[in-house]
N, C-alpha and C positions, 0 to 999 in steps of 0.2 A: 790361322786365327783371323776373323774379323774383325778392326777395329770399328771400319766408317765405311759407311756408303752413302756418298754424295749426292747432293740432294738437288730438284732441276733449277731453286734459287741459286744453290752454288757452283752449280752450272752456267745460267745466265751470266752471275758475275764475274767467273772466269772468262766470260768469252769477252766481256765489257771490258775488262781492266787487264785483260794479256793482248789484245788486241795490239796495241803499239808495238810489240816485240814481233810484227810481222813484215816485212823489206817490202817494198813497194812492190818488186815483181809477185810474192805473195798476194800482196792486196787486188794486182792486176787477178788472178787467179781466181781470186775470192768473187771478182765480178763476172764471171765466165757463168752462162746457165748451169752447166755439172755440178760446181760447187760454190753457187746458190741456193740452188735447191735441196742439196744437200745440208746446208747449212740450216735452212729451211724446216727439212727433214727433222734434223736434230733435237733442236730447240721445238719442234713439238713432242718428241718421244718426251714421257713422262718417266721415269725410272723408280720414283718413289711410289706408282701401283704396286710395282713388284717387291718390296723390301720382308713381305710376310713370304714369301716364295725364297728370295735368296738367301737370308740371315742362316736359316736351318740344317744349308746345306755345307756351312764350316763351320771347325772345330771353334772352342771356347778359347783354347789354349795352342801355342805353337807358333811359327814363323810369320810376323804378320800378311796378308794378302794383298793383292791387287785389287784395286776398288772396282768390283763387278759394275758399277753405271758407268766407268769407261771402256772396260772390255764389250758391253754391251752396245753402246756409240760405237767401238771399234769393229765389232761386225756389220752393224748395220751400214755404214759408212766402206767396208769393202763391198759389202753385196753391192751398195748402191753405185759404186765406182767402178762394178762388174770384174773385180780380183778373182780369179780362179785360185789360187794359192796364198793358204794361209802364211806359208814362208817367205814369198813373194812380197804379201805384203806389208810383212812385218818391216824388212828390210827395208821398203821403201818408208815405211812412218818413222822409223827409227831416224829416217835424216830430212826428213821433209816437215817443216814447223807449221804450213798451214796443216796438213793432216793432225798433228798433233792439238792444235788449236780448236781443231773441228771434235774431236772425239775429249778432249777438256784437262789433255794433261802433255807435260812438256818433259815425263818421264813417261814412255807408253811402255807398255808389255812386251815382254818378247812372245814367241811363238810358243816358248813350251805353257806360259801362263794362257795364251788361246786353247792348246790344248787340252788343259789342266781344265780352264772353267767349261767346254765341251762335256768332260768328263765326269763332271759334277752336276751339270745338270739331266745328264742321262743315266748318272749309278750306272756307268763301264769300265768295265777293265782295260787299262791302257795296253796292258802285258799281254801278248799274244802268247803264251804261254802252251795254251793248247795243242795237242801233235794229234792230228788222226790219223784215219790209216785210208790208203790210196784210191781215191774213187768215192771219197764223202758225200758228193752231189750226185744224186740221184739221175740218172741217165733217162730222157725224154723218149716218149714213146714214138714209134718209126710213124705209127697210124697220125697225120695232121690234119686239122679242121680244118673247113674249106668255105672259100667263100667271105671270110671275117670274120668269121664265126670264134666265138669263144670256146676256149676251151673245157670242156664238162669233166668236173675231177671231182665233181662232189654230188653227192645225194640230197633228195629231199629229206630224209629225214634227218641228216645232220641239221638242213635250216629249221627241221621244226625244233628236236633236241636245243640248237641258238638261241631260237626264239625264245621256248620255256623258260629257259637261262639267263635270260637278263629280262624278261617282263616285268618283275618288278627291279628293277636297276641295273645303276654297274658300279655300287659301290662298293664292292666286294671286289672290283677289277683294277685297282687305284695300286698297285704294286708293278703295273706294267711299266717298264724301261722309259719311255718318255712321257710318265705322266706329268713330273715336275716342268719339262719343258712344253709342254702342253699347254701347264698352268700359268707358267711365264706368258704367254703366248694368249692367254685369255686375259690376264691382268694387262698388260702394256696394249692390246689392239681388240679383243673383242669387245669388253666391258667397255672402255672407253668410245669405242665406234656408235656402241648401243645406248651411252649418256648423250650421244651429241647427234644424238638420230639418223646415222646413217644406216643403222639395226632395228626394224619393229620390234619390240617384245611379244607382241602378241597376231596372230592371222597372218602370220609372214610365210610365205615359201619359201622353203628349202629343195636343193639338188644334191646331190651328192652320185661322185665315179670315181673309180678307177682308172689310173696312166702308169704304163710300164718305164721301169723304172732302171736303164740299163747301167751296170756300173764297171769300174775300172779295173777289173778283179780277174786274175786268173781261174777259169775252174780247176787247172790240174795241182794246183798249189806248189806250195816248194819245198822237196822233198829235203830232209834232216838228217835222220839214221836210220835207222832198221833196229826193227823188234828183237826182240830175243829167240822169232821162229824165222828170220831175215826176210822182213814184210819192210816195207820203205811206209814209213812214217811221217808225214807231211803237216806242213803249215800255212793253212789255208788266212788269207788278209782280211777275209768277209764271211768266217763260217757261220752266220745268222742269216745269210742270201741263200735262194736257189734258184730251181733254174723254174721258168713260167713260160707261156704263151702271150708273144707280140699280135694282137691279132691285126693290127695297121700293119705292121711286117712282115706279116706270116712267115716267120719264124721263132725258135728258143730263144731266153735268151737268161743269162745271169742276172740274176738281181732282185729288186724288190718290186712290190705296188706302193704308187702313191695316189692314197685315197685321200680325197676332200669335200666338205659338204660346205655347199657355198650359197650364198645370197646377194639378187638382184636388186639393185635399188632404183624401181623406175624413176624416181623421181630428180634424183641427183645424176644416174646414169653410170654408176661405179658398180663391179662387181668386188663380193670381199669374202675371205674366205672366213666361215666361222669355225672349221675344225678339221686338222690336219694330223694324218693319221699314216702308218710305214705298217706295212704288211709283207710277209714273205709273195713272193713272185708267183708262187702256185697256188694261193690260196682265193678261190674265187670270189666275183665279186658280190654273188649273193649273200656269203657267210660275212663279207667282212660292213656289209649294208646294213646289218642289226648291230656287230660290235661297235661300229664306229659311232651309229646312232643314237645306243643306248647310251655310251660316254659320252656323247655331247650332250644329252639329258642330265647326265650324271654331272659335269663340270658346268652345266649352263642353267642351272633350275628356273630362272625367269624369264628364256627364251621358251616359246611357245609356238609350234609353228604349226598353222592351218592345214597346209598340205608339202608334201614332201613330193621328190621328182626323182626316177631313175631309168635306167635305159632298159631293155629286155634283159639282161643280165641277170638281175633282179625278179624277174617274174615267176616268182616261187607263191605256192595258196598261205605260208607259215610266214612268210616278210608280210602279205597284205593284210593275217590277222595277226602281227605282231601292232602295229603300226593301227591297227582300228582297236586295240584294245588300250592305245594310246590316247585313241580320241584323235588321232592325224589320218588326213583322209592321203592314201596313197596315192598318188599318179604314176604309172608304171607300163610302160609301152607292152605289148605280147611278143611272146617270145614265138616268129613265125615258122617254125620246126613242127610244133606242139598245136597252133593254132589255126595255120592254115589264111587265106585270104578274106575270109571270113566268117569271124569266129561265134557270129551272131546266127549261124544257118539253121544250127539244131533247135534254135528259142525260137524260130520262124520270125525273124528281127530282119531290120535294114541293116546297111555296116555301120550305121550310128547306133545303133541298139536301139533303135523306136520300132513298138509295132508299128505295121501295115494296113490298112483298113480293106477292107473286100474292092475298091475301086481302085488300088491302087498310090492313096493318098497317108503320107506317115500321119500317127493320129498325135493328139494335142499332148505337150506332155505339161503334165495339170499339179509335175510338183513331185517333191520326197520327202514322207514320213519316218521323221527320223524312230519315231518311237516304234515303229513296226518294221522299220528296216526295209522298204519297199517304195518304190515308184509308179506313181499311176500315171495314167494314157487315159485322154477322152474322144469323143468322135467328134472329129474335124469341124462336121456340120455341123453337131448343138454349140461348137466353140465359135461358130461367126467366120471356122475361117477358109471355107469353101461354099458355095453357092446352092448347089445341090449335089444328089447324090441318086444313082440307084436303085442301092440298097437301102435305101434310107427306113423303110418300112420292113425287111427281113434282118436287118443287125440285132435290134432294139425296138420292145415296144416300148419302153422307157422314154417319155421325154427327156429324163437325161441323157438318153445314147447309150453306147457299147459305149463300157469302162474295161479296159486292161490293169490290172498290175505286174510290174515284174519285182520280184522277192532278190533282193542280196544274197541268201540260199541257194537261186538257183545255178549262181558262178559269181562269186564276192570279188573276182577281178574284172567281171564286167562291168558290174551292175554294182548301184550305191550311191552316196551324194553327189559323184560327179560319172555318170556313164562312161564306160571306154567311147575314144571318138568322138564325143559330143564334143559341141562348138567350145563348150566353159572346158573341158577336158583340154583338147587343143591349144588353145587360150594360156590355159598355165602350164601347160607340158613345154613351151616356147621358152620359158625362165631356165630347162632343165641345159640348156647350154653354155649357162653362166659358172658350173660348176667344169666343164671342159675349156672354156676361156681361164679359170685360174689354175689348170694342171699347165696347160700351156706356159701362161705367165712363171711359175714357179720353176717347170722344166727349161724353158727357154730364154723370157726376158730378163730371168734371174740364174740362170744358167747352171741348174742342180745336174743338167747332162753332164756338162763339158768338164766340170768340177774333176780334179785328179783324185779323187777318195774312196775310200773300199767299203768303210763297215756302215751295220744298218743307224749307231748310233749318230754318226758324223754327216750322213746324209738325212736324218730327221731333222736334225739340230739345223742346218740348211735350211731345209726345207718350211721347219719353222719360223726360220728370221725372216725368210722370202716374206713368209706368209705379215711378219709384223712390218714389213717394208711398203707390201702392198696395203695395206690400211693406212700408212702414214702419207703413201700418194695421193688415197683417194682423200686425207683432211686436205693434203694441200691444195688439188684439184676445186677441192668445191671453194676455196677463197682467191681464186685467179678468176 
């Protein structure tokens, strides 16, 4: 049972009026940059965004509960202090008064109530309950990709089947495992980031990728009893993992993907993640480029973004008209297996996609029709921007000149408002590594590797607080 959830006024004045109950070598503490900025940290988290999010998720009736805005400080405040163990560090808040002071209570939680509210916001089963039978994870194929290459486990017509699937939405997908901490996770740092402008609403670029996501987990599991035909019966710590392709590694490995689709803020100079998503380890990253996509639509209706960014992974014909029937112009590298060094050879194109002129000069490019879905080309020379020409009397008798158009038709991932290659194409394709700076951040600076944990729900849940950690850096950031 819920009674209260503390509010960030009664917040502040706990921190104002318990303040004196801290020993000077505390207070020494409290002036140390780690937990300043921490402190910092704190006292910007808002916790009353999220009160329509948490209230729902306990009973009316029963055992009173832990006041979630301190278990919530209380994670945020370990990631920040880089705790690998929840046990760890509980131990340590249990006797340590400034931690206690910092997260706003001088009775804090134990570990099983960490775990407890984990479990509540991910609808998991704490009880490993389930026995399988030996050899659950799918055994990796001996054939490995070469070169960095990803791994190809899926078809195109799954990404178109995807695509169809969520074009008109993903509200229909709101039953997935960590939607509520998703939502947590939009209320405390995206909405908030995009009130106080470090989010355009509207013409913003978006990135989004995949990072593997190795975890602590045995594949052979730990065998129990035997079956009634004496088959050994196991229990696996992470049966929602399997096993994927490291392609930085080149090698298998257990686990998940962590996928994020993120946003560069030139002007401030913060990268921040807008939506953070756990996928199984095998599931490629073109399929999970429209699911994750379409839920950020679905959780974000007045973010609206101009053009979106992703690596060759992605370069499927069903993602670029998922994503144009959006009204979002794709930026999508080619995938060079399929494409070759230049993919422009058959359109008789340069490698920026502009025709050529008979002299050897790329011709004018005079602009895109969006209503006809087409780009035209004018002749250099009626455009002022070569001197003479040859041809100039066999191109054209046209004072206007030899006009080209190239049609979206003829390859919708060359061609279109922003050409493969082109300078504007390049341009923003440079933003698409802002979405691989926050896998990093979340695997590394926030340390979702090293973390001693198994299942997919407990490393979301992670992976989502990184993610609210990192938005509370970048408010601090912009006021130093």
């Amino acid at each position: 049972m819920l009674k209260h959830i503390s509010s960030s006024l009664e917040y502040r004045a706990f921190l104002r009026d318990e303040k004196d109950h801290l020993g000077y070598a505390q207070l020494k503490r409290l002036d140390t940059s780690k937990f300043h900025s921490a402190l910092h940290k704190l006292r910007k988290l808002d916790v009353d965004l999220a009160v329509d999010v948490l209230f729902p998720l306990y009973s009316v009736t029963g055992r009173p509960a832990h006041d979630p805005a301190v278990l919530i400080r209380s994670f945020i405040l370990m990631q920040h202090l880089g705790y690998l163990s929840i046990h760890n560090w509980c131990a340590d808040l249990s006797s340590d008064s400034l931690l206690q002071w910092l997260i706003g209570s001088f009775s804090p939680p134990g570990p099983a109530s960490h775990y407890d509210f984990i479990n509540r916001l991910t609808h998991s089963d704490p009880h490993l309950s389930d026995l399988l039978q030996q050899g659950y994870y799918t055994k990796p194929s001996q054939k490995k990709p070469k070169n960095n290459d990803k791994l190809i486990n899926y078809s195109h017509s799954e990404t178109l089947f995807l695509a169809d699937k969520y074009k008109n939405g993903a509200e229909w997908d709101r039953d997935r495992m960590i939607y509520t901490l998703q939502s947590l996770f939009n209320a405390l740092a995206v909405i908030p980031s995009s009130d106080m402008g470090f989010i355009e609403s509207n013409n913003l670029i978006l990135s989004g990728d995949g990072s593997s996501l190795h975890i602590h987990a045995s594949p052979f599991g730990h065998k129990v009893k035997l079956d009634k035909d004496g088959n050994p019966l196991v229990r696996y710590s992470a049966p929602d993992a399997d096993i994927g392709w490291d392609s930085d590694l080149e090698s298998y490995y257990l686990g998940y993907t962590l996928y994020n689709i993120s946003y560069h803020n030139p002007h401030r100079s913060v990268d921040l993640p807008i939506y953070i998503d756990l996928e199984k380890a095998s599931r490629h990253d073109a399929l999970t480029t429209i699911s994750a996509s379409a839920r950020l639509f679905d959780m974000n209706p007045d973010i609206h973004p101009r053009y979106m960014c992703f690596d060759a992974a992605s370069d499927s014909l069903a993602i670029f008209q998922f994503f144009r029937h959006k009204n979002i112009i794709p930026i999508i590298d080619r995938n060079q297996r399929s494409a070759g060094d230049n993919p422009f050879d058959k359109f008789k194109l340069n490698e920026n996609g502009v025709p050529v002129c008979p002299n050897g000069t790329p011709m004018y490019d005079y602009g895109y029709d969006i209503q006809r879905k087409r780009r035209k080309f004018r002749c250099p020379l009626r455009m002022n921007k070569i001197s003479s020409c040859p041809f100039a009397n066999e191109c054209s008798s046209s004072a206007y000149g030899r006009t080209i158009y190239v049609n979206d038709g003829d390859d919708i991932r060359l061609f279109g408002p922003v050409p493969y290659r082109s300078e504007k194409w390049k341009e923003i394709y440079r933003n698409r590594t802002s979405t691989e700076r926050m896998n990093t951040r979340i695997l590394n600076d926030y340390h979702l590797h090293q973390m001693k944990i198994r299942n997919g729900s407990k490393h979301a849940f992670f992976a989502i607080f990184a993610g609210i950690n990192i938005h509370l850096d970048a408010w601090i950031k912009d006021e130093l």
